[in-house]
C-alpha positions as MATLAB code, in Angstrom:
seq = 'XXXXXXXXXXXXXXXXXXXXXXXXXXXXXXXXXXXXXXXXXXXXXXXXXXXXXXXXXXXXXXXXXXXXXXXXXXXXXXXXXXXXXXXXXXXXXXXXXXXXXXXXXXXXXXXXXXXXXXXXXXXXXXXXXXXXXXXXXXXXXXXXXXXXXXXX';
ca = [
      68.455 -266.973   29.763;
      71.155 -266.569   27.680;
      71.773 -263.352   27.645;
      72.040 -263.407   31.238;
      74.839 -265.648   31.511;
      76.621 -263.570   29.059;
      75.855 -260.591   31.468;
      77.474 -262.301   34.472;
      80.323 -263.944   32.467;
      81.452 -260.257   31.101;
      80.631 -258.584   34.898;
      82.974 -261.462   36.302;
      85.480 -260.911   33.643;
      85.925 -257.119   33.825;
      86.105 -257.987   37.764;
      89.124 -259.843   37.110;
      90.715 -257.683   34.616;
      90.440 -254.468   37.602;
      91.372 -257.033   40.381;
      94.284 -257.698   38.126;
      94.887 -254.718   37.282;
      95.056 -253.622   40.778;
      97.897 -256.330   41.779;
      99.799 -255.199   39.075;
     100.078 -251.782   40.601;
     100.247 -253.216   44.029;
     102.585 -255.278   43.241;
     105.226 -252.542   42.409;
     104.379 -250.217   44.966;
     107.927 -249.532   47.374;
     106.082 -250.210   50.602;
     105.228 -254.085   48.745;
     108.825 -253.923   48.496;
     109.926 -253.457   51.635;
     107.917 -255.510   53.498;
     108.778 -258.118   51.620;
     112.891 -256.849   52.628;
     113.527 -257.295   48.226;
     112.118 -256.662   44.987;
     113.894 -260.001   43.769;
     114.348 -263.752   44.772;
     118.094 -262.915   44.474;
     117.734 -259.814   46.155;
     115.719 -260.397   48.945;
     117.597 -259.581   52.404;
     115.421 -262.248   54.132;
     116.861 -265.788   52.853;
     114.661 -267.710   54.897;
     111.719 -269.498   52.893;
     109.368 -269.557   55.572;
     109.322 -265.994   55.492;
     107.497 -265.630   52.277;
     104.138 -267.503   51.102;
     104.813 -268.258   47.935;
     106.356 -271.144   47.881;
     106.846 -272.070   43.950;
     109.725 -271.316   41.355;
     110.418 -268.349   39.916;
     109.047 -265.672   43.434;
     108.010 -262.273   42.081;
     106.351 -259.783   44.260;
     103.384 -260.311   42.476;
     103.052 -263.818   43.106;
     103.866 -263.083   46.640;
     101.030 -260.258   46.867;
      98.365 -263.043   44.982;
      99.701 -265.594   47.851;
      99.544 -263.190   50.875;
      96.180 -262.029   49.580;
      94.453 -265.804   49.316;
      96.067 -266.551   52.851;
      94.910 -263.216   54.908;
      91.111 -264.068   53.538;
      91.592 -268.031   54.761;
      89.518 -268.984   57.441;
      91.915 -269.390   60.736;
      93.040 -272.900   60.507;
      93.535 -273.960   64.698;
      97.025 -275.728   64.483;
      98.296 -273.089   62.655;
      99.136 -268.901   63.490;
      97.323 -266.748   61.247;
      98.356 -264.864   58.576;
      96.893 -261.631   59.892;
      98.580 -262.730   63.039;
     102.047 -263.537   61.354;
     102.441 -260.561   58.914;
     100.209 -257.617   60.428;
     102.304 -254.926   58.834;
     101.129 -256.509   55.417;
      97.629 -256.847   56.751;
      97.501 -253.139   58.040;
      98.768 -251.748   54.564;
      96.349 -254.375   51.747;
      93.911 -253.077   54.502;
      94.550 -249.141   53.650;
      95.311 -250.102   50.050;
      92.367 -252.311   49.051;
      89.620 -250.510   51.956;
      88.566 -252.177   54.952;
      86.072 -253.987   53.023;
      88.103 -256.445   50.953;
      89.068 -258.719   53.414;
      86.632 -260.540   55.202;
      85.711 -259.929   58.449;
      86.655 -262.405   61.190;
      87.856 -262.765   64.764;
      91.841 -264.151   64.981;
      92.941 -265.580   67.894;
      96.927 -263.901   68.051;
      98.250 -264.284   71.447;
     101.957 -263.581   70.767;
     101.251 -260.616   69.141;
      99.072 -259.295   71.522;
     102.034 -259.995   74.106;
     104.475 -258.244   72.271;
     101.824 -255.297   71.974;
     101.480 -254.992   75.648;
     105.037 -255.518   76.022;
     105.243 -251.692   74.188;
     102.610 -250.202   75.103;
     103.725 -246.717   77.601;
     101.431 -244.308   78.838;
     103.392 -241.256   76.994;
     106.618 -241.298   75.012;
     108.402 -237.370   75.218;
     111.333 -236.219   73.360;
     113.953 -234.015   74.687;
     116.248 -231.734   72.757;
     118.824 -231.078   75.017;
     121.497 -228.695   73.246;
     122.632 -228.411   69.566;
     125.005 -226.105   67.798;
     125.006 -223.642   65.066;
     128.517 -224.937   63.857;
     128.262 -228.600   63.985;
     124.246 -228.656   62.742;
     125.253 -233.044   63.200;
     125.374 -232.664   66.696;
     121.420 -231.973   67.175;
     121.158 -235.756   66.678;
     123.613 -236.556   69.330;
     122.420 -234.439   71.454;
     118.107 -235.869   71.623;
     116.676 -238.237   74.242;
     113.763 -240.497   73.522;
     111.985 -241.138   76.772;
     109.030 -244.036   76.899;
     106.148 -244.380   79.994;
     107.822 -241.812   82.428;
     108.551 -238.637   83.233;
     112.826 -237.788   82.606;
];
């Protein structure tokens, strides 16, 4: 009996150890970095605190990754938007990052991102390269037309 809680407390140990492990990494990743707009409390571009989850001294993106984390796995609390429904660009990546299996599977209500979805959604987007020029190789960018859900 014994030896069996050893078993589990060293399998739930070395769990931890590769979890943390894992935010480490995660943690320093560039994409982490720019989603959260700064690598720094001082130089974060976003200086509004609702923006972020963690809320305590001293933010690091690691303490914002262990924050968003615990908050995209929280059951969906019904006076308050999601976190899946508030940060989906977070969600998408910890999603490719971690596998599709880490966070747990549930249904979230998110109607104003579903309106700003359908707000961009076009049946084909085309781009046009109308002229450019050997000499001025800058003028290429001038010179393309980005057209979205009809024909130019």
């Amino acid at each position: 009996m014994l030896f069996l809680f050893y078993l589990c407390f060293v399998a739930k140990a070395s769990t931890d150890v590769s979890f943390d492990s894992i935010i480490d990494v995660l943690s320093q990743d560039k994409r982490w970095s720019a989603l959260n707009h700064g690598s720094t409390a001082a130089s974060r571009k976003i200086k509004k605190e609702s923006f972020y989850l963690y809320d305590g001294k001293k933010w690091t993106l690691k303490k914002e990754l262990r924050k968003t984390i615990e908050a995209l796995n929280a059951p969906p609390v019904e006076s308050k938007t999601h976190a899946r429904c508030t940060y989906p660009a977070r969600f998408l990546w910890l999603s490719t990052k971690l596998g599709p299996d880490f966070f747990v599977p549930m249904h979230v209500e998110c109607p104003k991102l579903e309106n700003w979805r359908a707000a961009f959604q076009y049946p084909n987007v085309s781009v046009y390269f109308v002229e450019g020029s050997f000499g001025n190789p800058a003028s290429s960018f001038g010179h393309i037309l980005l057209s979205l859900g009809s024909e130019l």
